[in-house]
C-alpha positions as a Markdown table, in Angstrom:
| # | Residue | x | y | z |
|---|---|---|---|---|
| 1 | Unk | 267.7 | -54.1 | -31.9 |
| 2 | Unk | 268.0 | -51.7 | -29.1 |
| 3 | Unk | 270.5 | -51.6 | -26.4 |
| 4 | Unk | 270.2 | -53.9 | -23.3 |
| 5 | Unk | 271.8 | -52.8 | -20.2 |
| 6 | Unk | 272.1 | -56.2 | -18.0 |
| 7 | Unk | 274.3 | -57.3 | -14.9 |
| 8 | Unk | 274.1 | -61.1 | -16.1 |
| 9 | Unk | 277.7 | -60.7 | -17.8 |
| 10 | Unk | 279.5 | -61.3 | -14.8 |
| 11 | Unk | 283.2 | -60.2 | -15.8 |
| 12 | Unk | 282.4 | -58.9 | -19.5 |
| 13 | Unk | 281.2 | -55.6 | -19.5 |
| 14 | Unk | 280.5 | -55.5 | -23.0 |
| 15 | Unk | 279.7 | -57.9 | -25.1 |
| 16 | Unk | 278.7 | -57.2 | -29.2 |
| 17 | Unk | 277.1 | -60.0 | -31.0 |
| 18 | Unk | 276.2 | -59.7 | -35.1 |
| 19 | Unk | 275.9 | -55.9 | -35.5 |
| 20 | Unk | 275.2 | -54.4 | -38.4 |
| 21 | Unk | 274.6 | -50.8 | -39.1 |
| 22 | Unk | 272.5 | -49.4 | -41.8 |
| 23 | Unk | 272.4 | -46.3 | -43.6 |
| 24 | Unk | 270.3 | -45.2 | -46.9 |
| 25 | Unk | 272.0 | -43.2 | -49.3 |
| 26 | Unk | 270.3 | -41.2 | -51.9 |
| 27 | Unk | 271.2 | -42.3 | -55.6 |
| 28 | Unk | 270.9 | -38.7 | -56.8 |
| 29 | Unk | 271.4 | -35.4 | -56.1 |
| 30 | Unk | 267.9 | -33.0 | -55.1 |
| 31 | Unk | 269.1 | -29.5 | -55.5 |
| 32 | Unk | 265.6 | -28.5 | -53.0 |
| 33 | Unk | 263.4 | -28.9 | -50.5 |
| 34 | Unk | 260.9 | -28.7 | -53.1 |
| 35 | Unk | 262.2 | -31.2 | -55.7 |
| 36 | Unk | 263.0 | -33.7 | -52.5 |
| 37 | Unk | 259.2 | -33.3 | -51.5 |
| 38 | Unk | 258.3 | -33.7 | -55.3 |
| 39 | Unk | 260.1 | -36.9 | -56.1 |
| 40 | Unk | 259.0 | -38.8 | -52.5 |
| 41 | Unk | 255.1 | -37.7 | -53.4 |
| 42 | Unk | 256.0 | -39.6 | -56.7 |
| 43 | Unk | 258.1 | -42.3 | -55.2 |
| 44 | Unk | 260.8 | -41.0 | -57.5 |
| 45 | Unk | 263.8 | -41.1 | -55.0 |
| 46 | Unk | 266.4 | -43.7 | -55.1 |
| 47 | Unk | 268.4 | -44.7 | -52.1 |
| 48 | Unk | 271.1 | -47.6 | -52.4 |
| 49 | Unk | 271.9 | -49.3 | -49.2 |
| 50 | Unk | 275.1 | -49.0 | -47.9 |
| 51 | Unk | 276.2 | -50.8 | -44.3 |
| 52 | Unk | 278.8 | -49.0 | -42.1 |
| 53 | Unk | 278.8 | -52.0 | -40.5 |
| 54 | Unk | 278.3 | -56.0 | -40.7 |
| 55 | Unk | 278.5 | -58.8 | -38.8 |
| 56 | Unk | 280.6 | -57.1 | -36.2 |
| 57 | Unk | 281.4 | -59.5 | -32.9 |
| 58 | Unk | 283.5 | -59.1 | -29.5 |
| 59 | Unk | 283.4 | -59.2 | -25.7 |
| 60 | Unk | 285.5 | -56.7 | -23.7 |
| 61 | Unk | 286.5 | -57.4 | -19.9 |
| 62 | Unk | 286.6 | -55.8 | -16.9 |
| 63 | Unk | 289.7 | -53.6 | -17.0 |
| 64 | Unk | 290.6 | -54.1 | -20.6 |
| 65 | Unk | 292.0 | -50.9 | -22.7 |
| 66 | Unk | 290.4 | -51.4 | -26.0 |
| 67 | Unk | 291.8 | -49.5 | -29.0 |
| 68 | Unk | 289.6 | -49.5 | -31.9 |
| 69 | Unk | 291.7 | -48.5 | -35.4 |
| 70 | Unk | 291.2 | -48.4 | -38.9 |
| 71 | Unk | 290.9 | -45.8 | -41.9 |
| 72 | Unk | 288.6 | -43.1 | -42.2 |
| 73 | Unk | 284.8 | -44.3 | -42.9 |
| 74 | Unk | 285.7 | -47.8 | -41.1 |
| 75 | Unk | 283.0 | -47.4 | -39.1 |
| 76 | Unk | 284.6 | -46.4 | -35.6 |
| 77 | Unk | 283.1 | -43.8 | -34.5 |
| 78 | Unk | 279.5 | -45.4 | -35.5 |
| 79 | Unk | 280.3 | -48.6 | -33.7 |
| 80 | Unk | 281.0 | -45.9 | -30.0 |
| 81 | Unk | 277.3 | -44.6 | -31.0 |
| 82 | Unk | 275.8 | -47.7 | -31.0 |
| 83 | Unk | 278.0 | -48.6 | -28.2 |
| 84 | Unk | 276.9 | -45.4 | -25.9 |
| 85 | Unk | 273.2 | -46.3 | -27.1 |
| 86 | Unk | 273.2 | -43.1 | -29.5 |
| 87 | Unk | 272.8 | -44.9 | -32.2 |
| 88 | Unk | 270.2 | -47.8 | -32.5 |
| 89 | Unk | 271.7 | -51.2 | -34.3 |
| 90 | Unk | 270.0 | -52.3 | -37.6 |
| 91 | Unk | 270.6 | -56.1 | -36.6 |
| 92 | Unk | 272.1 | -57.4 | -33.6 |
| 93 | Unk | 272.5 | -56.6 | -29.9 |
| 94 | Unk | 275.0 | -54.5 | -27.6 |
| 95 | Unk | 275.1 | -55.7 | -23.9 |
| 96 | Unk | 277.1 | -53.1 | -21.4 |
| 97 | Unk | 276.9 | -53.4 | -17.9 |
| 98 | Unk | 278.1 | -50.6 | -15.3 |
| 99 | Unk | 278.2 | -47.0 | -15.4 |
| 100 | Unk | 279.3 | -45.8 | -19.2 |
| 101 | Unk | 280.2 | -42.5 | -19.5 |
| 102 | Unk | 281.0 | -41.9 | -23.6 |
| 103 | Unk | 283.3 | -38.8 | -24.5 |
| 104 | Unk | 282.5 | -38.5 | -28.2 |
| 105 | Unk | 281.3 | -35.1 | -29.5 |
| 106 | Unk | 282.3 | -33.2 | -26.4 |
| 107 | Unk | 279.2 | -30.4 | -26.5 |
| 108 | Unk | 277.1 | -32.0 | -28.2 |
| 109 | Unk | 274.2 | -31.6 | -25.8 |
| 110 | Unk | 274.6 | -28.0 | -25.3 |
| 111 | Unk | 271.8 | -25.2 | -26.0 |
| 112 | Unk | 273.8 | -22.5 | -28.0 |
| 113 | Unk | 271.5 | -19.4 | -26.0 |
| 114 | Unk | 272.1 | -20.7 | -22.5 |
| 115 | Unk | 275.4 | -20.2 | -20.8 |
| 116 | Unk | 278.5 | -22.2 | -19.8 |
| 117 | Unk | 276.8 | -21.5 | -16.1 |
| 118 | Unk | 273.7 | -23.2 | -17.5 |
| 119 | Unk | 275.1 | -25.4 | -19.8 |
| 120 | Unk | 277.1 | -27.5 | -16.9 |
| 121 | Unk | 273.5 | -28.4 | -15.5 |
| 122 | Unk | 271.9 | -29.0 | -18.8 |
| 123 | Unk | 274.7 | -31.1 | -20.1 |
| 124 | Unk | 275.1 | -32.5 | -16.9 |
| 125 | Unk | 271.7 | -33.8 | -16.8 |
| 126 | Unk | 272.0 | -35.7 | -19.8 |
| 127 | Unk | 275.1 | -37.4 | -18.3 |
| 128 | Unk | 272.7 | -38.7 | -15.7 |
| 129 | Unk | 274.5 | -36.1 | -13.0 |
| 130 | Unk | 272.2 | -34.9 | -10.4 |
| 131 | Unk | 271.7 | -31.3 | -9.9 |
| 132 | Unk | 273.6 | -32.0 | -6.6 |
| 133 | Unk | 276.6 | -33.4 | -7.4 |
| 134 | Unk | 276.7 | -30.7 | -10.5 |
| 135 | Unk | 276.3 | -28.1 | -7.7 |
| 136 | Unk | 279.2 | -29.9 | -5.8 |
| 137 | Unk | 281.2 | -29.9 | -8.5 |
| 138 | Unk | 280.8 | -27.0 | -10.3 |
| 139 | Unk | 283.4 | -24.5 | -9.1 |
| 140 | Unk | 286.3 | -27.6 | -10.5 |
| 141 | Unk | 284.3 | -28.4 | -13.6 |
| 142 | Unk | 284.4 | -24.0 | -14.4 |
| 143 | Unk | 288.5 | -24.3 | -13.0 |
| 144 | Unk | 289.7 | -27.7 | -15.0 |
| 145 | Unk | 287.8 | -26.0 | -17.9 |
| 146 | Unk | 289.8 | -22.6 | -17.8 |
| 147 | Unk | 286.6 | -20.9 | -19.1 |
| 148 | Unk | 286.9 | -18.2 | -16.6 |
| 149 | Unk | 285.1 | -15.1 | -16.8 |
| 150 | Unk | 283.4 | -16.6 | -19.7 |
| 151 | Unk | 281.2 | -18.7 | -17.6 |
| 152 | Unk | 278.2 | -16.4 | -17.8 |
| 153 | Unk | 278.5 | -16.1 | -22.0 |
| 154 | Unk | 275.8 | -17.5 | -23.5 |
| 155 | Unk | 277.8 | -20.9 | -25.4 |
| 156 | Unk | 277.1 | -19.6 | -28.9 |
| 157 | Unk | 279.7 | -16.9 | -28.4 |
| 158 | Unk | 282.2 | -19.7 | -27.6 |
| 159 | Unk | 285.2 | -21.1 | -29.8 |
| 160 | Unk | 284.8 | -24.9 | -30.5 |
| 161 | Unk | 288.3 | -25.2 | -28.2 |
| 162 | Unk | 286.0 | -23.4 | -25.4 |
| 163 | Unk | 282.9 | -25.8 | -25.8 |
| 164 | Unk | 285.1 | -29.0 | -26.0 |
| 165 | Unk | 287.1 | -27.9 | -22.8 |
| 166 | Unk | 284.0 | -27.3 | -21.0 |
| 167 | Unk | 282.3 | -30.6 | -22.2 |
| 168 | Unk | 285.3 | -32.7 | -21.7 |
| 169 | Unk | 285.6 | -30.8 | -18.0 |
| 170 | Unk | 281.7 | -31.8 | -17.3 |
| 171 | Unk | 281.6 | -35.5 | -18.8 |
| 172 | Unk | 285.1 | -36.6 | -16.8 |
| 173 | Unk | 283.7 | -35.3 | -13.2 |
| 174 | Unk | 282.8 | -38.8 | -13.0 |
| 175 | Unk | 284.6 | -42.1 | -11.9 |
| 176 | Unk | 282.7 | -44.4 | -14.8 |
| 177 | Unk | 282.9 | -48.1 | -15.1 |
| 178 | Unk | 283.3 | -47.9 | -18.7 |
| 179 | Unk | 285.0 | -44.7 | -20.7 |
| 180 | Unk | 284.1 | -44.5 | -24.6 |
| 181 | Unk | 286.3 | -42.1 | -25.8 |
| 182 | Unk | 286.7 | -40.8 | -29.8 |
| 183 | Unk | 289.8 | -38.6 | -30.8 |
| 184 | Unk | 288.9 | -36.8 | -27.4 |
| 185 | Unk | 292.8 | -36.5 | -26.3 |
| 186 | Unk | 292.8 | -33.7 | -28.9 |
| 187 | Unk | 290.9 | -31.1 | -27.2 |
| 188 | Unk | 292.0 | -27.7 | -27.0 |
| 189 | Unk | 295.5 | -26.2 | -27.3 |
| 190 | Unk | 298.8 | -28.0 | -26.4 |
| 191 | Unk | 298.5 | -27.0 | -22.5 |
| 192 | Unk | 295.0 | -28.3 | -21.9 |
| 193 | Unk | 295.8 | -31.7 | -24.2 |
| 194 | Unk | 298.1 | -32.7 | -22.0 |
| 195 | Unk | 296.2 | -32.0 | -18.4 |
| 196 | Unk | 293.3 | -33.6 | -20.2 |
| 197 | Unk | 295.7 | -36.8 | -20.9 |
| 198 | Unk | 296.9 | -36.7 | -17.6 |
| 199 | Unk | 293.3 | -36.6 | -16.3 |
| 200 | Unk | 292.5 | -39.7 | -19.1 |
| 201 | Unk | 295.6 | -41.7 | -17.7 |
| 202 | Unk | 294.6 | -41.1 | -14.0 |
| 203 | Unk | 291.5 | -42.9 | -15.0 |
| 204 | Unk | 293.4 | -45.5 | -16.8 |
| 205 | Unk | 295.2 | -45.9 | -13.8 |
| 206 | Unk | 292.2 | -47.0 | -11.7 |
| 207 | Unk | 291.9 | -49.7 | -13.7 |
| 208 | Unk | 288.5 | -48.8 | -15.6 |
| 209 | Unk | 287.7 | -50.2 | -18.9 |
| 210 | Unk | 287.9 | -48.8 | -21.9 |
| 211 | Unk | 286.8 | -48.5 | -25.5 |
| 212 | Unk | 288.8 | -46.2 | -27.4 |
| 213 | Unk | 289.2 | -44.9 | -31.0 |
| 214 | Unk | 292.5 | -42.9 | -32.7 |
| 215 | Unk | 294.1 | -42.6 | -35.7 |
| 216 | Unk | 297.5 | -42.8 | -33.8 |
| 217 | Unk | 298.8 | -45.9 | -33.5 |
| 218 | Unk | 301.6 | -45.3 | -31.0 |
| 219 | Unk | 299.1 | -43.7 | -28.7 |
| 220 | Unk | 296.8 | -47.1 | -29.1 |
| 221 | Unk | 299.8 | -49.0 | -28.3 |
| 222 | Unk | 300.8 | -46.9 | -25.4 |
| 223 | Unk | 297.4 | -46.6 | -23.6 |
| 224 | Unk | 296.3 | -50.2 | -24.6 |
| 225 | Unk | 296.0 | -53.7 | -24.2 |
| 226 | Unk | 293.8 | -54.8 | -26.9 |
| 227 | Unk | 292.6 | -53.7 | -30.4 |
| 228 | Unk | 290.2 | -53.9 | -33.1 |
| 229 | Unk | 290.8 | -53.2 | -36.6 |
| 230 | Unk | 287.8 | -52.3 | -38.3 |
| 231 | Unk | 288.2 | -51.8 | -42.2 |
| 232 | Unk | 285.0 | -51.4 | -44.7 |
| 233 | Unk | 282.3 | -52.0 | -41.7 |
| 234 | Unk | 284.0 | -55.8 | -40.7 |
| 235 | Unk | 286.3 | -56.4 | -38.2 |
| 236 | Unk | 289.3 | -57.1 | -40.0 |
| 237 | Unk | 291.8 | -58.3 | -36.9 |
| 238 | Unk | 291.5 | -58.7 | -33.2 |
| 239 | Unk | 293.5 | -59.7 | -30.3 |
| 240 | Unk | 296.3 | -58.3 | -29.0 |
| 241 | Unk | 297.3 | -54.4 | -29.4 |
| 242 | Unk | 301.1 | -55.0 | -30.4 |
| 243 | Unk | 299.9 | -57.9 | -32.8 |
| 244 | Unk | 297.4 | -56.0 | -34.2 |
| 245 | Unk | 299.2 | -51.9 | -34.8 |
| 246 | Unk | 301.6 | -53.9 | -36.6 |
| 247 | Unk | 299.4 | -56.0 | -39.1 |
| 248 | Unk | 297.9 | -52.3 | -39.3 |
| 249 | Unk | 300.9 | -50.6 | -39.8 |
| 250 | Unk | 302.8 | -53.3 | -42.4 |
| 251 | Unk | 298.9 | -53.3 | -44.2 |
């Protein structure tokens, strides 16, 4: 079921009910294009189904700090997806109300032949930015991004630090309602990981909500006020962060 944006939540901003994720993997291994075109004219491919996730329920308020945790293949980062509305729910329904702003794969919207210059309109267009406030905004989104002289390089000649400091710069110009953010507080080298923290926590600050997924548990605790442990697809413990990093942790 797709996502429904709705302002009948009152003070939840997002609330998950029954959702379940899935994916079909192939049973076997198609060396080809060829053979894969082959075996689906004959109906010979086999898929087992596999769900990333099931059954998966919560609300989150207004101002709540969310940490999401769990091992690798969990199913974090598809829960933000479906979330953000990237990824459409096999069963259930996401409601979200108020302006979301997801930081997952920062660059992800970018075309590799067109600048940074023309990137920060492109991607910023996808954000839901108008060309205006992009305009408005520009020469701090080129500064905070310490691109420099590389502004007018076509993005395909960037490093992945360079791309991820310019999409993190373009997605946080914004004042959101609701910040989804994956493993973001990495980005770049140790000198912009820390302004972009500092940038993060001024957000927290303002008391926006927030979903947010990390494999370090004192930074969940830290940042905070709730969490969700996810493990194999199913929402293993929720409630509050303290209770919940240290059933993690002792796990």
């Amino acid at each position: 079921m797709n996502i429904i944006l709705g302002d009948e939540l009152g003070e939840t901003v997002i609330k998950v009910k029954n959702v379940g994720m899935e994916f079909n993997l192939s049973a076997e291994k198609v060396d080809n294009l060829k053979e894969y075109i082959i075996k689906l004219l004959k109906r010979e491919l086999l898929y087992q189904e596999f769900w990333a996730l099931k059954n998966i329920s919560f609300e989150v308020e207004k101002g709540d700090r969310v940490g999401i945790i769990g091992l690798n293949g969990a199913g974090k980062s598809t829960l933000l997806k479906i979330i953000s509305g990237v990824m459409k729910p096999t069963e259930g329904t996401v409601k979200t109300k108020g302006r979301l702003v997801p930081l997952l794969e920062l660059g992800a919207g970018f075309d590799s032949n067109y600048t940074g210059r023309e990137n920060i309109f492109l991607n910023g267009a996808i954000l839901g930015y108008s060309k205006e406030f992009l305009r408005e905004k520009y020469d701090e989104i080129v500064e905070f991004s310490e691109i420099g002289k590389f502004i007018d390089v076509p993005i395909k000649n960037y490093s992945s630090g360079m791309r991820a400091r310019l999409g993190f710069s373009i997605a946080t110009m914004v004042e959101p309602d609701l910040l989804i953010l994956d493993e973001v507080l990495s980005v770049g080298d140790a000198k912009f990981r820390k302004k972009s923290q500092k940038r993060i926590t001024s957000l927290f600050d303002k008391g926006i909500t927030v979903l947010y997924v990390s494999h370090s548990i004192d930074q969940v605790k830290e940042l905070c006020n709730r969490a969700i442990w996810l493990e194999k697809g199913r929402i293993k413990m929720q409630g509050d962060v303290e209770e919940v990093c240290n059933a993690y942790d002792e796990s």
